[in-house]
C-alpha positions as a Markdown table, in Angstrom:
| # | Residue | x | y | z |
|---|---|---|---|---|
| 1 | Unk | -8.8 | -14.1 | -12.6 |
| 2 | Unk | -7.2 | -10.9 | -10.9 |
| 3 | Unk | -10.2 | -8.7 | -10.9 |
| 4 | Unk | -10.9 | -9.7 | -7.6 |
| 5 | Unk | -6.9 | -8.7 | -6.6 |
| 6 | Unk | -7.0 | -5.7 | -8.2 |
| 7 | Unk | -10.9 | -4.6 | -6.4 |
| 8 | Unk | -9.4 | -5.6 | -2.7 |
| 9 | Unk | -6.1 | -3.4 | -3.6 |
| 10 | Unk | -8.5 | -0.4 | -5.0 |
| 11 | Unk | -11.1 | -0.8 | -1.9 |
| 12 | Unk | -8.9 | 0.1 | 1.0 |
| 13 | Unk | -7.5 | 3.2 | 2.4 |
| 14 | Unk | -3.6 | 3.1 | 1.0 |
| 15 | Unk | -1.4 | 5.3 | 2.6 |
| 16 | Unk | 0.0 | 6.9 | -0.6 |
| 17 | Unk | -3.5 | 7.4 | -2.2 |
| 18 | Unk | -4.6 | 9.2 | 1.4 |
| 19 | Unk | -1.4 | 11.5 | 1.1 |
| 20 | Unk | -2.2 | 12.5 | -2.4 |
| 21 | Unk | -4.8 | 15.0 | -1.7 |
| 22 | Unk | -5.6 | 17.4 | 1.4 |
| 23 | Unk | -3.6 | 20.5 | 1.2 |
| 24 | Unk | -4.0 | 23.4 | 4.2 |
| 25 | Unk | -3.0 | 27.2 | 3.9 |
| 26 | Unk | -2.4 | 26.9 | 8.1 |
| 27 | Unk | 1.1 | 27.7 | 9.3 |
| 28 | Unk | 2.5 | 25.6 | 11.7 |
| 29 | Unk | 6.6 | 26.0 | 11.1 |
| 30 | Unk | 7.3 | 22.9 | 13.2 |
| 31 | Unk | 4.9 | 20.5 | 12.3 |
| 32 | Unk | 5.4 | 21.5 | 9.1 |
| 33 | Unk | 9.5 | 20.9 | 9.4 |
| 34 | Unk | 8.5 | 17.5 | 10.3 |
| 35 | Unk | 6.2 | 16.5 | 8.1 |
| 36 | Unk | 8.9 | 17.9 | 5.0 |
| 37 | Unk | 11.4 | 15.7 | 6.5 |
| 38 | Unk | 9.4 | 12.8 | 6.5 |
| 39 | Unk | 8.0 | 13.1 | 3.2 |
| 40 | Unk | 11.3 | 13.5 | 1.8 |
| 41 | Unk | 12.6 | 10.3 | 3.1 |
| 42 | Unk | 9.2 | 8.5 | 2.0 |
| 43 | Unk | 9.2 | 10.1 | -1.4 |
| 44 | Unk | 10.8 | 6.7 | -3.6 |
| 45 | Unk | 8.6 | 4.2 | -1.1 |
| 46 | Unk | 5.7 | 6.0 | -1.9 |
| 47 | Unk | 6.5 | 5.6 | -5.7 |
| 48 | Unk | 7.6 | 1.9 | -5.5 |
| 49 | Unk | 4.2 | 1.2 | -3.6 |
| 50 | Unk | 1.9 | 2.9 | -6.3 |
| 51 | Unk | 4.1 | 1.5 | -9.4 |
| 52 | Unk | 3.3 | -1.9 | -7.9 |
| 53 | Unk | -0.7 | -1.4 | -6.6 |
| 54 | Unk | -0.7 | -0.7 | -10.3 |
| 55 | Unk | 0.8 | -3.6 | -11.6 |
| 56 | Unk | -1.6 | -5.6 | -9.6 |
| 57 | Unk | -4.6 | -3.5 | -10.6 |
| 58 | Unk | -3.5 | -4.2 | -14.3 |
| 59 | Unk | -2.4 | -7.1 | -14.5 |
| 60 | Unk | -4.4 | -8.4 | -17.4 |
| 61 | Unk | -7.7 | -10.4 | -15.5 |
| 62 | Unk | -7.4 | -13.2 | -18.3 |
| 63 | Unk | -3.7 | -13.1 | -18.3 |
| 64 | Unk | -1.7 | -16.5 | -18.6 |
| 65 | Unk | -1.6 | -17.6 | -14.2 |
| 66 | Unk | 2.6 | -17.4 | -14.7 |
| 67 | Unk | 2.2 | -14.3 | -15.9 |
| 68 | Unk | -0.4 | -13.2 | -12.8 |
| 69 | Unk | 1.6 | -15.1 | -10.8 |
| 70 | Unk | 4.7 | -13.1 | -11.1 |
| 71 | Unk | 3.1 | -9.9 | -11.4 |
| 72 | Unk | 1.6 | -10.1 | -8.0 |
| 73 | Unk | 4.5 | -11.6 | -6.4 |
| 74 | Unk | 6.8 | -8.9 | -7.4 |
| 75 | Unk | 4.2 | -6.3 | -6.6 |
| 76 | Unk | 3.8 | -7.4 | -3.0 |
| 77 | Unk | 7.3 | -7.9 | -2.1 |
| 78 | Unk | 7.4 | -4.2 | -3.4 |
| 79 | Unk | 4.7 | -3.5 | -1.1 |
| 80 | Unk | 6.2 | -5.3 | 1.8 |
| 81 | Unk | 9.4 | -3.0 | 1.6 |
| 82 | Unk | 7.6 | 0.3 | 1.0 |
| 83 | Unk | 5.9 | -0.5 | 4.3 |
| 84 | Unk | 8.9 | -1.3 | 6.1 |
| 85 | Unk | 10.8 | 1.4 | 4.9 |
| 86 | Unk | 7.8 | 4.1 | 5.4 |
| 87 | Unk | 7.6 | 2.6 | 9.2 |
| 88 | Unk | 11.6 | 2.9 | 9.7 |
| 89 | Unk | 11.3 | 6.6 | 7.7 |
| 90 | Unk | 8.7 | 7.4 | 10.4 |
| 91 | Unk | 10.4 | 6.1 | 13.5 |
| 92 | Unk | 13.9 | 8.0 | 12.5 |
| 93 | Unk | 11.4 | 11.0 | 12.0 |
| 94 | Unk | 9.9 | 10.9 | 15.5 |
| 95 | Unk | 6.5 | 11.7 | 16.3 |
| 96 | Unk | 4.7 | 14.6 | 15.2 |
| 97 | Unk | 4.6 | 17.6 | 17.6 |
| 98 | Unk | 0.9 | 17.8 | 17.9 |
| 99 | Unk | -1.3 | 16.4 | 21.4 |
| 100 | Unk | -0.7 | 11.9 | 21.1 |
| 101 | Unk | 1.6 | 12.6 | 18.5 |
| 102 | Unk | 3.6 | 10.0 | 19.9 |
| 103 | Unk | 0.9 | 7.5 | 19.9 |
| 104 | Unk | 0.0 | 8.4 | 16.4 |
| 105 | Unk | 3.1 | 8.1 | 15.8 |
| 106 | Unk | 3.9 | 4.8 | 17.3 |
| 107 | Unk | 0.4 | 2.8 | 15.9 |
| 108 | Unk | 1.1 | 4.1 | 12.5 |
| 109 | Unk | 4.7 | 2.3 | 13.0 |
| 110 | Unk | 3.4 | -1.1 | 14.5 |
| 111 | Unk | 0.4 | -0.8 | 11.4 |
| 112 | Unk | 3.2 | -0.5 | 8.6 |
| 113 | Unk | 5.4 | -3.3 | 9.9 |
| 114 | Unk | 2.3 | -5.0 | 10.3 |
| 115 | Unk | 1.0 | -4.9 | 6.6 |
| 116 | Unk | 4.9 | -5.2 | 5.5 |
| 117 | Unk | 4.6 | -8.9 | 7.0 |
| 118 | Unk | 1.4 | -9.6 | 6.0 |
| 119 | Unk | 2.1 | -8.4 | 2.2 |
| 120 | Unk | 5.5 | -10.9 | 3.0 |
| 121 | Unk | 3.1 | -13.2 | 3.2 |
| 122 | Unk | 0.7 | -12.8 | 0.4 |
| 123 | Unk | 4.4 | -13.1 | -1.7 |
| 124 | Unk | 4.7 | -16.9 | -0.2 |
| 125 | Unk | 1.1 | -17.7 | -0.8 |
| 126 | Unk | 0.8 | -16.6 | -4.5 |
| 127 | Unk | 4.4 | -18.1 | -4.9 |
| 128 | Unk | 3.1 | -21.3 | -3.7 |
| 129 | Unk | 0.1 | -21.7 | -6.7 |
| 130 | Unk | 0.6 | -24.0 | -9.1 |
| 131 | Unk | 0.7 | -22.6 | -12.9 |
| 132 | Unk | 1.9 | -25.7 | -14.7 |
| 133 | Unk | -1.8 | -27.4 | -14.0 |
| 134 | Unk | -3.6 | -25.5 | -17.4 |
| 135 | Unk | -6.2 | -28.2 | -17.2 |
| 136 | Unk | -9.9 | -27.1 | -16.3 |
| 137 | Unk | -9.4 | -27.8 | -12.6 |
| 138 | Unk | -6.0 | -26.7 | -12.5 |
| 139 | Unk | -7.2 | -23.5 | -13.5 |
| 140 | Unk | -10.0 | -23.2 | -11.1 |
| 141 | Unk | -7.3 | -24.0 | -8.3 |
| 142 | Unk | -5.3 | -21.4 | -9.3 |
| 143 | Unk | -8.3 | -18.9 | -9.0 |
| 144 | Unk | -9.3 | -20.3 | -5.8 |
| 145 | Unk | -6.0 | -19.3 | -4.6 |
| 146 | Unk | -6.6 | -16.0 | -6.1 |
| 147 | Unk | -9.9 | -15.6 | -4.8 |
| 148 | Unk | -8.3 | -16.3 | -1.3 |
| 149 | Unk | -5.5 | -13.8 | -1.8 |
| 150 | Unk | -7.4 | -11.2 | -2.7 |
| 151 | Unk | -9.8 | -11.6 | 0.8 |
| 152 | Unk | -6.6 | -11.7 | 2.6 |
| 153 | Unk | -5.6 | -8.4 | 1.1 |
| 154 | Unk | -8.9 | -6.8 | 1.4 |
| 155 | Unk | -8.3 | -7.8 | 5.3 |
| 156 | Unk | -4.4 | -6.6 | 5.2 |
| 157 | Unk | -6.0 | -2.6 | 4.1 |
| 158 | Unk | -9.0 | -2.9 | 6.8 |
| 159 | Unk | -6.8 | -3.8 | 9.4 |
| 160 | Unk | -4.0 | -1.1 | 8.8 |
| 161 | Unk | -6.6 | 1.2 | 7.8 |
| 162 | Unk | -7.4 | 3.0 | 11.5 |
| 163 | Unk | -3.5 | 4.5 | 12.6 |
| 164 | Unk | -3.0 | 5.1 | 9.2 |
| 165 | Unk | -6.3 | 7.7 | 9.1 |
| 166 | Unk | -5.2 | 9.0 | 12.4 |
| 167 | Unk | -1.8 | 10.3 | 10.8 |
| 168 | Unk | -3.1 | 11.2 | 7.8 |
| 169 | Unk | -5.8 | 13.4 | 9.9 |
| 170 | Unk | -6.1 | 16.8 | 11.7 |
| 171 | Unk | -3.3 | 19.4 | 11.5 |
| 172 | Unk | -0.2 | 16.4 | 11.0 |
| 173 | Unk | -2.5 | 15.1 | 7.7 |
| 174 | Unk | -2.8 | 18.8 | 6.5 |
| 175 | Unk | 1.0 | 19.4 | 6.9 |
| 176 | Unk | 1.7 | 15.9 | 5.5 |
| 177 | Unk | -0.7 | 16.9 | 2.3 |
| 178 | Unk | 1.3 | 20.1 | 1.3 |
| 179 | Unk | 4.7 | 18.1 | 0.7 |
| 180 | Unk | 5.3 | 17.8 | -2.6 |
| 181 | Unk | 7.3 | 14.7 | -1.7 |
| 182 | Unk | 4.2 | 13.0 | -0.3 |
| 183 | Unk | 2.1 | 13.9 | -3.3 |
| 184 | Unk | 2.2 | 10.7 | -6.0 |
| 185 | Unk | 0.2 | 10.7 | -8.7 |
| 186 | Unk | -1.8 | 7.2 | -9.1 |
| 187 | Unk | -2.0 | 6.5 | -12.2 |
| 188 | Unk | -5.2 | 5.1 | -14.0 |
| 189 | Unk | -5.4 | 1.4 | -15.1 |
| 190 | Unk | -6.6 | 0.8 | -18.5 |
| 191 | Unk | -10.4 | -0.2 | -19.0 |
| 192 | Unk | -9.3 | -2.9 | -20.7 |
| 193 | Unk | -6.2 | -4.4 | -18.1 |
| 194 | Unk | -8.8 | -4.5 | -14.9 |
């Protein structure tokens, strides 16, 4: 019943699995200042947001709906306030001192608080499945629901996907990717949990 879930969440560009891997040998002090001091504030967000992406990804895909139920809901409230908190982490840092870094800046802000609310709302909608039903159609209704969840997520990633890539791009992704802080290893589901 998750498999779905856990595809949409692994599909799009996530912030933390875009910070884990360009690295540059280019010196650029300032830019470089900035980026440490962002990174260090983001550092636990980052962490919270991949501990719970994996939860969702798995989440067993014939587990017990309860059981999916409350994994997903506590992994997207998790989500929610990684988002905000990155957003608020990247405000307090200012923008980036590069050409539009204020615009880069400001769009990559209005895209987190934008995917915080909409994972807010994925929380109330997989709340609000019923589990109780285990009957044949009661089942089906809860993957429905699922089903429905999961597109809204794959739409939540395409969406923030474009000010996110212009951060994570150019000289301010290059002295974002050689911060330890902003380097999060993702770890690998199971074969046998997706």
């Amino acid at each position: 019943m998750n498999k779905k879930l856990a595809a949409a969440l692994s599909g799009g560009a996530v912030l933390v699995l875009a910070l884990s891997g360009c690295t540059s040998d280019d010196n650029d002090n300032e830019l470089d200042d900035w980026a440490s001091s962002l990174c260090g504030q983001i550092q636990p967000q980052l962490e919270k947001s991949v501990k719970a992406q994996h939860t969702i990804v798995s989440t067993a895909a014939d587990g017990k709906p309860a059981e999916i139920q409350k994994a997903d809901s506590e992994a997207f409230q998790a989500i929610s306030e990684a988002d905000k908190a990155i957003a608020s982490a990247l405000d307090k840092a200012g923008p980036p001192p590069v050409d539009d870094g204020e615009k880069i800046q400001q769009d990559a802000i209005k895209d987190l608080n934008a995917a915080s609310k909409s994972y807010a709302d994925l929380k109330k909608k997989i709340d609000g499945l019923d589990t109780d039903d285990d009957s044949p159609e009661g089942l089906k209704a809860f993957s429905e629901g699922l089903s429905e969840i999961a597109d809204d997520l794959g739409e939540i990633q395409k969406n923030g996907d474009g000010a996110m890539k212009d951060l994570l791009a150019g000289d301010v992704g290059e002295a974002i990717g050689k911060q330890e802080d902003c380097r999060v290893e993702t770890p690998t589901p199971s074969p046998a949990a997706s």
